[in-house]
ROSE-4610 file (N, C-alpha, C; in Angstrom, 1 decimal, always signed):
// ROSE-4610
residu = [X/X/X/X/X/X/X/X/X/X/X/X/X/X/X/X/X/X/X/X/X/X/X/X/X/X/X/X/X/X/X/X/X/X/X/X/X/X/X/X/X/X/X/X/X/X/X/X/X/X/X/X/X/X/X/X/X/X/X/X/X/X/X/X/X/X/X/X/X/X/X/X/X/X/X/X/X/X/X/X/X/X/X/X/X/X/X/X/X/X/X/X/X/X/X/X/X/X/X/X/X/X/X/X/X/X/X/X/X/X/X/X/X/X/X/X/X/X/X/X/X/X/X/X/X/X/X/X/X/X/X/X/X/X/X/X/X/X/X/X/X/X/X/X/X/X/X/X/X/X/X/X/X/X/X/X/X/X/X/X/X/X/X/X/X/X/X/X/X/X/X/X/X/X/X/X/X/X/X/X/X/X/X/X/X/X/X/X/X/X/X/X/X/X/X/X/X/X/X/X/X/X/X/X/X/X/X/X/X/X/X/X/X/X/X/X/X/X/X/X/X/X/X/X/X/X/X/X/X/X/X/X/X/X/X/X/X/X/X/X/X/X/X/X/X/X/X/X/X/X/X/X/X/X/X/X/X/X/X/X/X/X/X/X/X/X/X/X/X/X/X/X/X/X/X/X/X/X/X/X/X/X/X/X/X/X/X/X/X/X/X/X/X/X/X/X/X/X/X/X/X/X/X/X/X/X/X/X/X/X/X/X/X/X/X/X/X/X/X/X/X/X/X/X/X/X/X/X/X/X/X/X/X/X/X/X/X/X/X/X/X/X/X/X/X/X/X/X/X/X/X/X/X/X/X/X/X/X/X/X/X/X/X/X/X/X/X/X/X/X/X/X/X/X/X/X/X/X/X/X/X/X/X/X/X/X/X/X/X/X/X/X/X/X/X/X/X/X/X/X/X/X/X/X/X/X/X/X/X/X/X/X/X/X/X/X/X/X/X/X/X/X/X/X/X/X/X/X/X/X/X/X/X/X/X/X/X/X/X/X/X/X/X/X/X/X/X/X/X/X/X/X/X/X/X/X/X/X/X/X/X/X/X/X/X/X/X/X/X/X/X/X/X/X/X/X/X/X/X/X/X/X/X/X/X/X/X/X/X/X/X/X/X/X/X/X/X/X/X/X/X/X/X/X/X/X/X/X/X/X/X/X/X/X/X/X/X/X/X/X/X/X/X/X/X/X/X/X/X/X/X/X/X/X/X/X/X/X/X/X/X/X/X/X/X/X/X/X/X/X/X/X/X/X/X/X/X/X/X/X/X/X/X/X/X/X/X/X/X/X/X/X/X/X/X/X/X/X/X/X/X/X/X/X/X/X/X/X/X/X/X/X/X/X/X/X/X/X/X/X/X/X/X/X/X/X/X/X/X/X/X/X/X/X/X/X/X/X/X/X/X/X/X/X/X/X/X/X/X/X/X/X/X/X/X/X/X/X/X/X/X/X/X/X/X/X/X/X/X/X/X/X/X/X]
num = [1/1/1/2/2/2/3/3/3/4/4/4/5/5/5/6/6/6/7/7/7/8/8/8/9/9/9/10/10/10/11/11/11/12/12/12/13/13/13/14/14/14/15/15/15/16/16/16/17/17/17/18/18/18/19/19/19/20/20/20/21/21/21/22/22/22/23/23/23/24/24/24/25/25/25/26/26/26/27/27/27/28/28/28/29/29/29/30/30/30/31/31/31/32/32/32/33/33/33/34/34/34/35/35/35/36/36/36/37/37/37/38/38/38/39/39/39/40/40/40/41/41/41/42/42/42/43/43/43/44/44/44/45/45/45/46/46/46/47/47/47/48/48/48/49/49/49/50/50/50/51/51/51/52/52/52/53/53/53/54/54/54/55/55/55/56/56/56/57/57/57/58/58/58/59/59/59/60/60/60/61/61/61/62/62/62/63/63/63/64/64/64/65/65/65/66/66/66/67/67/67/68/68/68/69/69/69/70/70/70/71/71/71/72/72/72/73/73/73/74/74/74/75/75/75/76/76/76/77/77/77/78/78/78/79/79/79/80/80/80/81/81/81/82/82/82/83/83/83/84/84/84/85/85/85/86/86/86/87/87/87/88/88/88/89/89/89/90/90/90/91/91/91/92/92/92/93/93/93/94/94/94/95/95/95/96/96/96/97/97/97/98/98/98/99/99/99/100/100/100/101/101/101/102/102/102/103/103/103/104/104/104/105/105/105/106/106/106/107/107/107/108/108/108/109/109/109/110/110/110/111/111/111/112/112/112/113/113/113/114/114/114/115/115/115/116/116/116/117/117/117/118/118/118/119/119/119/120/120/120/121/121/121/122/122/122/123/123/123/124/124/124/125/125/125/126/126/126/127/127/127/128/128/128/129/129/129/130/130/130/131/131/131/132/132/132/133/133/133/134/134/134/135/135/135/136/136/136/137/137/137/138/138/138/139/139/139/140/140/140/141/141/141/142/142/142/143/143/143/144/144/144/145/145/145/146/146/146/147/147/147/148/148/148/149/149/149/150/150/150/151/151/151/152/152/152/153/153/153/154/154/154/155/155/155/156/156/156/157/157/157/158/158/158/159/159/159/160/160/160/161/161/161/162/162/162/163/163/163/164/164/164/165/165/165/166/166/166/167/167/167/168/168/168/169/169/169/170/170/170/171/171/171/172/172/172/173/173/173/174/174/174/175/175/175/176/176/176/177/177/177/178/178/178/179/179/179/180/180/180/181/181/181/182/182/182/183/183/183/184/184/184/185/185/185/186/186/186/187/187/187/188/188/188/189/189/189/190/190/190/191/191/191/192/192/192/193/193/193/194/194/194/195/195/195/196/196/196/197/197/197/198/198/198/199/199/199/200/200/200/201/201/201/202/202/202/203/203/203/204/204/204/205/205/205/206/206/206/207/207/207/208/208/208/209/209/209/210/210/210/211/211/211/212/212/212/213/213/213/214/214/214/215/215/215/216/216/216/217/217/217/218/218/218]
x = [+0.8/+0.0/+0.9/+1.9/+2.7/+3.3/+3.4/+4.5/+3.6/+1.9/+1.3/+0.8/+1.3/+0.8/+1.9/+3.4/+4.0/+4.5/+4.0/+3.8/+3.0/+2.0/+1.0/+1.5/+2.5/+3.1/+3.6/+4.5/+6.0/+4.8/+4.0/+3.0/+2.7/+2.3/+1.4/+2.7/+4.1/+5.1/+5.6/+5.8/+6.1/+5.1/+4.1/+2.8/+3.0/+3.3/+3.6/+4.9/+5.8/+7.2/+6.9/+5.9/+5.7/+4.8/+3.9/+2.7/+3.0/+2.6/+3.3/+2.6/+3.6/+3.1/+1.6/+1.8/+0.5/-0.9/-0.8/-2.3/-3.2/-2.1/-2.3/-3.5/-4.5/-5.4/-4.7/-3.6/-3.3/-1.5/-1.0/+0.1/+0.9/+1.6/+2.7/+4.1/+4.3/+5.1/+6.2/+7.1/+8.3/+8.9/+9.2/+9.7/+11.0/+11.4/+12.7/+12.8/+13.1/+13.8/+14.3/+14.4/+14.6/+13.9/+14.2/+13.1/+13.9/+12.6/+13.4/+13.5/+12.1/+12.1/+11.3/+11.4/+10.3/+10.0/+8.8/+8.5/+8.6/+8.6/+9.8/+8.6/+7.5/+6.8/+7.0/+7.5/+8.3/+9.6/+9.9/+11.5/+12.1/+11.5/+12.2/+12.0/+11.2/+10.8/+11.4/+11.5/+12.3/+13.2/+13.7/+15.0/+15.5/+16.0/+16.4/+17.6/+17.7/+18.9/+18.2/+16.6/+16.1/+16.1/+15.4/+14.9/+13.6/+13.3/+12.0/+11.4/+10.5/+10.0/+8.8/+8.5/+6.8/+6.5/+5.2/+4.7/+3.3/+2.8/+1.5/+1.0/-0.3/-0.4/-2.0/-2.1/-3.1/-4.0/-5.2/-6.2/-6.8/-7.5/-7.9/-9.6/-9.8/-11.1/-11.9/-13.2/-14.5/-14.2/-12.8/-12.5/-13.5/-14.0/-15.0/-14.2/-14.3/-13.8/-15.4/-15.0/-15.7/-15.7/-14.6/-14.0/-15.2/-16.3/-16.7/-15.9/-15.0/-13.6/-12.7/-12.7/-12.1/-10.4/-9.6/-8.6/-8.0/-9.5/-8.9/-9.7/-8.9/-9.4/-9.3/-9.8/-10.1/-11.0/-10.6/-10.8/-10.2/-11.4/-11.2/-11.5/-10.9/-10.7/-10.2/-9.4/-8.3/-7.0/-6.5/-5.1/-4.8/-4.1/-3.4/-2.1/-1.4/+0.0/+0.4/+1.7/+2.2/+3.1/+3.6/+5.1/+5.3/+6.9/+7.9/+8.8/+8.9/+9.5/+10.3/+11.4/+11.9/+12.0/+11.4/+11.0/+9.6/+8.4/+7.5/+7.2/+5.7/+4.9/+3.7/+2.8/+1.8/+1.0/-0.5/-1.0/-2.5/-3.1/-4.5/-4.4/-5.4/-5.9/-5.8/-5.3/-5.6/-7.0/-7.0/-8.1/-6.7/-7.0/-6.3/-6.6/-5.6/-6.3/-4.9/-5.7/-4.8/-5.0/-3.8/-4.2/-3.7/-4.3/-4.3/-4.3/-2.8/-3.2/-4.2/-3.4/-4.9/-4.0/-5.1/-4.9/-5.5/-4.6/-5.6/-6.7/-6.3/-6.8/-6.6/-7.2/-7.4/-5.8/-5.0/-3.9/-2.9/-3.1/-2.1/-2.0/-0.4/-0.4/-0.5/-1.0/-1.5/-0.4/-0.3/+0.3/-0.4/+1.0/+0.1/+0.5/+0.0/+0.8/-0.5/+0.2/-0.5/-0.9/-1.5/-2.1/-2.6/-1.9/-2.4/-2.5/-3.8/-4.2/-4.9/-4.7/-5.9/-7.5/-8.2/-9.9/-10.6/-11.1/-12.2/-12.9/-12.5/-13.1/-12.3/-10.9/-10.4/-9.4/-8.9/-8.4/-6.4/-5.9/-4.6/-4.1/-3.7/-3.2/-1.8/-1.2/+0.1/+0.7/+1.9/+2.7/+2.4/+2.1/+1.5/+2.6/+3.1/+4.4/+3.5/+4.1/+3.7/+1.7/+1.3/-0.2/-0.5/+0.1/-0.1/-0.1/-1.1/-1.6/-1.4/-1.2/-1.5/-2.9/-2.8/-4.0/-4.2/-3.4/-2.8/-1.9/-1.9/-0.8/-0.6/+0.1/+0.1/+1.2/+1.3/+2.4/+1.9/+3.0/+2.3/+3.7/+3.0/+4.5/+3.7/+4.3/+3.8/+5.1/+4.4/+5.4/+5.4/+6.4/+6.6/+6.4/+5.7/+4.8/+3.8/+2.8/+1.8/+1.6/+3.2/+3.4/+3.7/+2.8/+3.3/+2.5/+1.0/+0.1/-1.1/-1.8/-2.2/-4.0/-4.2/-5.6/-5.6/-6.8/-6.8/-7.5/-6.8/-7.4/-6.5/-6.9/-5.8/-5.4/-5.3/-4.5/-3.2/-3.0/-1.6/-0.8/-1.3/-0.1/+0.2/-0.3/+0.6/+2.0/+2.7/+3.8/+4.9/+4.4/+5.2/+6.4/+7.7/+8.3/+9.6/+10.4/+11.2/+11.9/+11.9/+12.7/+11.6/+10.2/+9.0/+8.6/+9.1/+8.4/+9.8/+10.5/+12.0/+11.6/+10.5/+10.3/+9.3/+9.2/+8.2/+8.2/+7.5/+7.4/+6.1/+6.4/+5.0/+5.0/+4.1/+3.6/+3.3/+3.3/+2.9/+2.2/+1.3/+0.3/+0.0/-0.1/-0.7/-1.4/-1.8/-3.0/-3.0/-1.6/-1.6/-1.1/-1.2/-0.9/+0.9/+1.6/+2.4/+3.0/+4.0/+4.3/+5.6/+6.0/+7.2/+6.7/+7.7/+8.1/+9.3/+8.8/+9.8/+10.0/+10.9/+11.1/+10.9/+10.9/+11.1/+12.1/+13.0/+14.3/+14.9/+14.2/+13.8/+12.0/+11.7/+10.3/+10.8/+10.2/+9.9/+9.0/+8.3/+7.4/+7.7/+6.9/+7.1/+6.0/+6.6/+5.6/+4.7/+3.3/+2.3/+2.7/+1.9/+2.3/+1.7/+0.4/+0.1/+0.8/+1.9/+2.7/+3.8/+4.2/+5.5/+5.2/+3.8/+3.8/+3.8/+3.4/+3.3/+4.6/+5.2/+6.7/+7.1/+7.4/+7.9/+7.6/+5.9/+5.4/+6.4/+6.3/+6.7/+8.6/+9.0/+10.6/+10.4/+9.6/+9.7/+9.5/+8.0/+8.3/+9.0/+9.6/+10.5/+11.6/+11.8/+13.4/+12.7/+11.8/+11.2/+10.9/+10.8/+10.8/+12.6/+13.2/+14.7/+15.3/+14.9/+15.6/+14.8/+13.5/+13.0/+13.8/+14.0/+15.2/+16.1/+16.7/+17.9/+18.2/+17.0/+17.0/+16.4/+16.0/+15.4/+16.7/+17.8/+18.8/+19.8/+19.6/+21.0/+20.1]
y = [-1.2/+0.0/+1.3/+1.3/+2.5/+2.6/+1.6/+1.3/+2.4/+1.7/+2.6/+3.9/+4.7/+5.9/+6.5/+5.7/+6.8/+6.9/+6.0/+6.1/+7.3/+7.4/+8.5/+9.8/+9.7/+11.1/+11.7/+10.2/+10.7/+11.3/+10.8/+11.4/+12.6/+13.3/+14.4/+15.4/+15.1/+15.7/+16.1/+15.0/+14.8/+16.3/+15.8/+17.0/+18.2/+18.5/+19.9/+20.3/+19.8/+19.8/+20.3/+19.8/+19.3/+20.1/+20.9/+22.2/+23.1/+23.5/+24.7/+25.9/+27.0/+28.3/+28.9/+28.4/+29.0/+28.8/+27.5/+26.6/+27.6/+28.4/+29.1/+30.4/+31.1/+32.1/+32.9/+33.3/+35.0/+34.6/+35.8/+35.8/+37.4/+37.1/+38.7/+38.8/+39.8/+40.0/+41.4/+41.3/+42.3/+42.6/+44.0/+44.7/+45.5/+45.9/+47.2/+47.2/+48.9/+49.5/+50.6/+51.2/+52.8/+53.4/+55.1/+56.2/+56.5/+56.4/+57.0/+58.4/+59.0/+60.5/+60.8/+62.4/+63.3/+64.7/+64.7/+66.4/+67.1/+68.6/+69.4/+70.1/+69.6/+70.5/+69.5/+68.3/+67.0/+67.5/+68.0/+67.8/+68.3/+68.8/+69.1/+68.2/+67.3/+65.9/+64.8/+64.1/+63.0/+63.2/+62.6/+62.9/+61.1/+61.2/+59.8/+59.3/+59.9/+59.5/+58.2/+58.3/+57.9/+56.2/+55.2/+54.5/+54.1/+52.8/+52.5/+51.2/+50.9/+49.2/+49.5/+48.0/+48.0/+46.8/+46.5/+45.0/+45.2/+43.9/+43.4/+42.1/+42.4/+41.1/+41.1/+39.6/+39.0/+38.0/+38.6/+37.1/+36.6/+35.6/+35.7/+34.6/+35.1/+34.4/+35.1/+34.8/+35.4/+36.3/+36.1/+37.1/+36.7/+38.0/+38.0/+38.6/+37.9/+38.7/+39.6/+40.8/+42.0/+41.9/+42.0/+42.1/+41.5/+41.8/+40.8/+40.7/+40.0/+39.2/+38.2/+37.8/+36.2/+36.7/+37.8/+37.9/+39.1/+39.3/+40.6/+39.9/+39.5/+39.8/+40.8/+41.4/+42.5/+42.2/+42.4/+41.8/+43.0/+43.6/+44.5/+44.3/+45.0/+44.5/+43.0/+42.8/+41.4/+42.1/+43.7/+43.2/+44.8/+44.7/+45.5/+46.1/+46.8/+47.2/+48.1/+48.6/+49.5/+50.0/+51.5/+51.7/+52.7/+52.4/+54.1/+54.3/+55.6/+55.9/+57.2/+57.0/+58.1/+58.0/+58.9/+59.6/+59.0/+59.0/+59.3/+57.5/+57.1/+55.6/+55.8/+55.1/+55.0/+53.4/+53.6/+52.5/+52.8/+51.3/+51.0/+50.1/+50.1/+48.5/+49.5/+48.1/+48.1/+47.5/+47.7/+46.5/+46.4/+45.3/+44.4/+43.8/+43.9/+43.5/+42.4/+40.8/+40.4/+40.2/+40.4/+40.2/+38.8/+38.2/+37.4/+37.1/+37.1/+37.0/+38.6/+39.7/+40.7/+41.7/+42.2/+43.8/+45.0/+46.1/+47.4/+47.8/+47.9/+48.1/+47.6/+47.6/+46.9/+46.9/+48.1/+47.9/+48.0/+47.3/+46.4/+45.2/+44.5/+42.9/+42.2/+41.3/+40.6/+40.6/+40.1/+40.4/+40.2/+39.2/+39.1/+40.3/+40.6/+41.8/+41.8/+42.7/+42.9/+44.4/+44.7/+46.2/+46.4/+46.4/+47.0/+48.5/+49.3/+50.8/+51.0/+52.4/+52.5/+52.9/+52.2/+52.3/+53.6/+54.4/+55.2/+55.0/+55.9/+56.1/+55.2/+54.5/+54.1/+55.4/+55.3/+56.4/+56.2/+56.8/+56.1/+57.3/+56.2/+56.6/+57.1/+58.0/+58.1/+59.2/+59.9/+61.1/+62.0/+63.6/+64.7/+65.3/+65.9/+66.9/+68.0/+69.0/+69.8/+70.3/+70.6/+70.5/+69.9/+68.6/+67.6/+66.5/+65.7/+64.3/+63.8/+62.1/+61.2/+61.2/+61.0/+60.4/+59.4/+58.8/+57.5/+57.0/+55.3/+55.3/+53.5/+52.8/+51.7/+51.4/+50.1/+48.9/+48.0/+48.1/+47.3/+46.2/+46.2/+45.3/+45.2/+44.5/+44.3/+43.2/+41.6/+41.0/+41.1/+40.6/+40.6/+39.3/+38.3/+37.6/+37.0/+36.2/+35.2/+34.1/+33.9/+32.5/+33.0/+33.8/+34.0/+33.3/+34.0/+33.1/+32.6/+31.7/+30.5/+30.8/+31.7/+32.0/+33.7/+34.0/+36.0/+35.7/+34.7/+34.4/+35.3/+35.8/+36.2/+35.4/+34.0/+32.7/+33.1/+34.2/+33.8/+34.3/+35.4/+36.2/+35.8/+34.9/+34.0/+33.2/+33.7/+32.9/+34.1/+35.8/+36.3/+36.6/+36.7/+36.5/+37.7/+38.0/+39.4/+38.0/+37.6/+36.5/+36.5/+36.4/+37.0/+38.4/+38.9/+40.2/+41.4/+41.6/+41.9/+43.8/+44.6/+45.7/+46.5/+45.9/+46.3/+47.8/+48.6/+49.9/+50.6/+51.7/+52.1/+53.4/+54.4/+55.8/+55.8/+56.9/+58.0/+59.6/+59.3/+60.9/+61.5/+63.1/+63.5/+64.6/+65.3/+66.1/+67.3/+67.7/+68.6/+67.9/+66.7/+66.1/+65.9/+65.9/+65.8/+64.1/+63.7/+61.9/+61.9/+61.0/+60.3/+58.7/+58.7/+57.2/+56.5/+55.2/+54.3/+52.7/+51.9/+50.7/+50.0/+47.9/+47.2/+46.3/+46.2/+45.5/+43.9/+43.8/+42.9/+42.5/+41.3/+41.1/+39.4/+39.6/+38.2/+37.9/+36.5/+35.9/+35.8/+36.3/+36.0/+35.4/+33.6/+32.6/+33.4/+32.8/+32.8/+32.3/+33.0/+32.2/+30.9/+30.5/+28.7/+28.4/+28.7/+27.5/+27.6/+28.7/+28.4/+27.3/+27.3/+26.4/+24.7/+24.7/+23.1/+22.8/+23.7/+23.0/+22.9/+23.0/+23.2/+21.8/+21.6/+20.6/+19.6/+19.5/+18.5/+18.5/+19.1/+18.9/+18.0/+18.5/+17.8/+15.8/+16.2/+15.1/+13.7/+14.9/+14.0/+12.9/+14.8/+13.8/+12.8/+12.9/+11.8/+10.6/+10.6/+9.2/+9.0/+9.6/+9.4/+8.5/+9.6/+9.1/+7.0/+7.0/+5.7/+4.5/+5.3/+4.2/+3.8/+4.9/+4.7/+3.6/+3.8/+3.1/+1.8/+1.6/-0.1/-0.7/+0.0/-0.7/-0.6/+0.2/+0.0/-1.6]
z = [+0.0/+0.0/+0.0/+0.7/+1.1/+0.1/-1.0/-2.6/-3.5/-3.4/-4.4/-3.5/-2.8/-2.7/-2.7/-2.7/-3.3/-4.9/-5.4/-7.0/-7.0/-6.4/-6.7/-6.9/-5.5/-4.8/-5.5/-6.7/-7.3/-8.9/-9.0/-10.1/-10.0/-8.7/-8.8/-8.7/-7.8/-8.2/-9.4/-10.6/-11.7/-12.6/-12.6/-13.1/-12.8/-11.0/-11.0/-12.2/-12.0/-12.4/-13.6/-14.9/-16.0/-16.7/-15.3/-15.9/-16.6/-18.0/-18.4/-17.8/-17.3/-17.1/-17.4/-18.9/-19.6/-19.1/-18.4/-18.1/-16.2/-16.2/-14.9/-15.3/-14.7/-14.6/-14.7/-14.0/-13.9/-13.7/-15.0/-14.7/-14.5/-13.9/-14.3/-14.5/-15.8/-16.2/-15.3/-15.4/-14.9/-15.8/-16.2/-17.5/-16.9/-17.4/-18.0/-19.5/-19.4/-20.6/-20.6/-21.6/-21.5/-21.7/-21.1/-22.0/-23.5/-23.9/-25.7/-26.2/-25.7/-26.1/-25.1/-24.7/-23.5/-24.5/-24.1/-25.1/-23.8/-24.6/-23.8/-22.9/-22.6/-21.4/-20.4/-20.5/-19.0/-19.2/-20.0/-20.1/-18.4/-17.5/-16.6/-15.4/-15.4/-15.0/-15.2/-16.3/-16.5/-18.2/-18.5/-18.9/-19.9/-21.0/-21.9/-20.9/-19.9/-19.1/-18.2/-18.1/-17.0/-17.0/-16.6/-16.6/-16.9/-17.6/-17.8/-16.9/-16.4/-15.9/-15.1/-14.8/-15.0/-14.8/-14.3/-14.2/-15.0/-15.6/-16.4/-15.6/-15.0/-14.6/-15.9/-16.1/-16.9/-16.0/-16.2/-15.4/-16.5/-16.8/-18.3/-17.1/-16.2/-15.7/-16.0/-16.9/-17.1/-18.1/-19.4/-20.0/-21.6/-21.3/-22.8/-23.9/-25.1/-26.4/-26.8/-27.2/-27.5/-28.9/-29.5/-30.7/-31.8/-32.7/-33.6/-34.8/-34.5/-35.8/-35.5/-36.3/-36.6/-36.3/-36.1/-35.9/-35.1/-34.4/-33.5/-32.1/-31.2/-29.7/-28.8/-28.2/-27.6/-26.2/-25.2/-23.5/-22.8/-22.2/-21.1/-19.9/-18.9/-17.5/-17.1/-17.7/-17.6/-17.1/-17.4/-17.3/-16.5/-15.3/-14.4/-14.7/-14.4/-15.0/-13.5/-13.7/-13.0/-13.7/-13.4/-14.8/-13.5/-13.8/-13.1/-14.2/-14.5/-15.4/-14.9/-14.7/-13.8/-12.3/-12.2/-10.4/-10.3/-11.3/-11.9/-11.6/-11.3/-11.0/-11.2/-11.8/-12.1/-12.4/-11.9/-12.4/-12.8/-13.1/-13.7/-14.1/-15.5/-15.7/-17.4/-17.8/-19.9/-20.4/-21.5/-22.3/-23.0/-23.6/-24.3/-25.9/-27.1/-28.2/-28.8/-28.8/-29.5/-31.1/-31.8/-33.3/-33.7/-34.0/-35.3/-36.4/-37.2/-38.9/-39.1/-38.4/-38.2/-39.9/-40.0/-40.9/-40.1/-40.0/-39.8/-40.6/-42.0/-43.1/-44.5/-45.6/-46.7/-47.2/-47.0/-47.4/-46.7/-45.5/-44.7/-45.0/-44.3/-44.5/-43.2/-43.8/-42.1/-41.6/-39.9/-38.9/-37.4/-36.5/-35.5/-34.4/-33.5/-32.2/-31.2/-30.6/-29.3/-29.0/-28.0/-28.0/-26.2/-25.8/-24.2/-24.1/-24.0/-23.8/-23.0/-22.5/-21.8/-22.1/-22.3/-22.7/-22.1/-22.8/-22.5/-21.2/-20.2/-19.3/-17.6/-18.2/-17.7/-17.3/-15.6/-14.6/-14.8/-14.1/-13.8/-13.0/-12.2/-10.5/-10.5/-9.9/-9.9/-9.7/-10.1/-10.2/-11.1/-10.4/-11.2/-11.2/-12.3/-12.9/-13.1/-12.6/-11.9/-11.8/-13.4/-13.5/-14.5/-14.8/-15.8/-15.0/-15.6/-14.5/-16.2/-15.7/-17.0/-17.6/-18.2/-19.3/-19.8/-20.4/-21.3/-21.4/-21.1/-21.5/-21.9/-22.8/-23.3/-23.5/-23.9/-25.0/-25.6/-27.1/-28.0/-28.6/-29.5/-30.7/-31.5/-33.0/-34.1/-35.0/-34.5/-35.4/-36.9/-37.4/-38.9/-39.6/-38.9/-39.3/-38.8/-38.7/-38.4/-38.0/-37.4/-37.0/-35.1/-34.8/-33.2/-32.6/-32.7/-32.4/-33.5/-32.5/-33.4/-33.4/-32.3/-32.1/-31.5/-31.5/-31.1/-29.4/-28.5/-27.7/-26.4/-25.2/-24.3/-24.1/-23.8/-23.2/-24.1/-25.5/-26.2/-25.3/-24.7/-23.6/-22.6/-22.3/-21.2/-21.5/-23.0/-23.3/-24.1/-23.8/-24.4/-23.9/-24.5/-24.9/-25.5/-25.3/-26.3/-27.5/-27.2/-28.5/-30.1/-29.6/-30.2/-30.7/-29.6/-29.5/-29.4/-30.0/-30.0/-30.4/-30.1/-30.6/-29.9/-28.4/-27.5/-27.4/-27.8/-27.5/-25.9/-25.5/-25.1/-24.9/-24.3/-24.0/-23.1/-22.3/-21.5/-21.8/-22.0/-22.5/-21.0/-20.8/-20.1/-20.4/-19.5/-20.3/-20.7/-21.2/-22.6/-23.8/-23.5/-24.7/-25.0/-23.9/-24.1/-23.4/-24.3/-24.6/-23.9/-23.1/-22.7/-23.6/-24.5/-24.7/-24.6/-24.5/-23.8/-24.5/-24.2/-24.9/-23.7/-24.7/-23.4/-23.7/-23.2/-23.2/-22.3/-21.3/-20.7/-20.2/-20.6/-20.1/-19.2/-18.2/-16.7/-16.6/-16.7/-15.9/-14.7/-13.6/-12.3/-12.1/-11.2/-10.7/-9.9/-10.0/-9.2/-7.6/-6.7/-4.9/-5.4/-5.9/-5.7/-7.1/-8.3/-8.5/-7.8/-7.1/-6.4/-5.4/-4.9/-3.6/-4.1/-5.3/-6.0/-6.6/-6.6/-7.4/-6.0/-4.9/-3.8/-3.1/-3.2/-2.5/-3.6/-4.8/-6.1/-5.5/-5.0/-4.8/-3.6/-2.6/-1.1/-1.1/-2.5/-2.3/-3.4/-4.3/-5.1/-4.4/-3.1/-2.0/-1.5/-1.0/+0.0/-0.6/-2.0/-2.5/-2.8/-2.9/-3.0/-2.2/-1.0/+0.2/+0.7/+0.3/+0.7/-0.7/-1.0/-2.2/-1.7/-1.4/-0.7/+0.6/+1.7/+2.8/+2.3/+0.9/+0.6/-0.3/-0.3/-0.8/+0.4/+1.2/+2.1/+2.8]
């Protein structure tokens, strides 16, 4: 009996071990990059000298596609962020548009990318230079082909990628219309607390069947 429950053990360890990232509800990303350009009503705020980074977290539970097309998804209130750019932090929530094999228009070429913005009527919390508050602000990309993803579903962004996505751009608008933009140069998946706790339990009890090998051969 004690033989087949630790077959079991060594199974459900194995599985943790074995889950891909992807198959999780809600993930987040950890970014850096640089600032690229500041128009000159920030220019005494932050500076191309500065720094860029930022977190994306994605839930994709109860996420409705809006979008009516076969190669544009579009899901709002799924995805959180935070950005410091400078001195300067800020946060809110994006809608989100994945493309698939998408075109803008009749004379574009398809192309897959991504689109995190802020939606109409959507706030953002943060750092006011001096009587300029944010307004907007996103990241996108735009691959140069159609082989990124396979569907316009949010589940694709649980696998992005800079090896993919090698052209990450984003913005900061505020409300005279003036832009800090910025790149992204490094992107992280950082585990969830319940898969850190399953790969954890999946080590403990990998050793524990080790160690009972061990004591059936000594």
């Amino acid at each position: 009996m004690r033989d087949v429950v630790l077959l079991l053990l060594m199974v459900l360890a194995a599985t943790v071990f074995a889950a891909p990232e992807a198959s999780a509800d809600t993930i987040t990303y950890e970014w850096s990059g640089n600032i690229t350009s500041v128009d000159a009503a920030l220019g005494s705020y932050v500076s191309t000298t500065d720094s860029a980074s930022g977190t994306i977290t994605i839930d994709d539970a109860g996420a409705t596609d809006t979008a009516a097309s076969a190669t544009l998804g579009r899901y709002a209130g799924q995805v959180t962020y935070t950005l410091t750019l400078g001195t300067g932090t800020w946060s809110g929530s994006w809608r989100v548009d994945v493309r698939d094999d998408y075109k803008v228009n009749a004379a574009d070429t398809e192309h897959d990318g991504f689109v995190f913005a802020t939606a109409n009527g959507d706030t953002i919390s943060g750092t006011t230079f001096g009587a300029l508050t944010a307004k907007s602000a996103g990241i996108d990309d735009r691959a140069a082909s159609t082989t990124v993803w396979s569907t316009d579903s949010i589940d694709e962004l649980f696998t992005l990628t800079l090896s993919d996505w090698p052209s990450v751009t984003g913005a900061l608008s505020f409300s005279d219309g003036s832009l800090i933009r910025f790149d992204v140069t490094s992107l992280t998946a950082v585990p969830e607390p319940a898969s850190v706790a399953l790969v954890g339990l999946g080590g403990l009890l990998l050793a524990a069947a080790a160690r009972r090998r061990g004591r059936q051969r000594a």
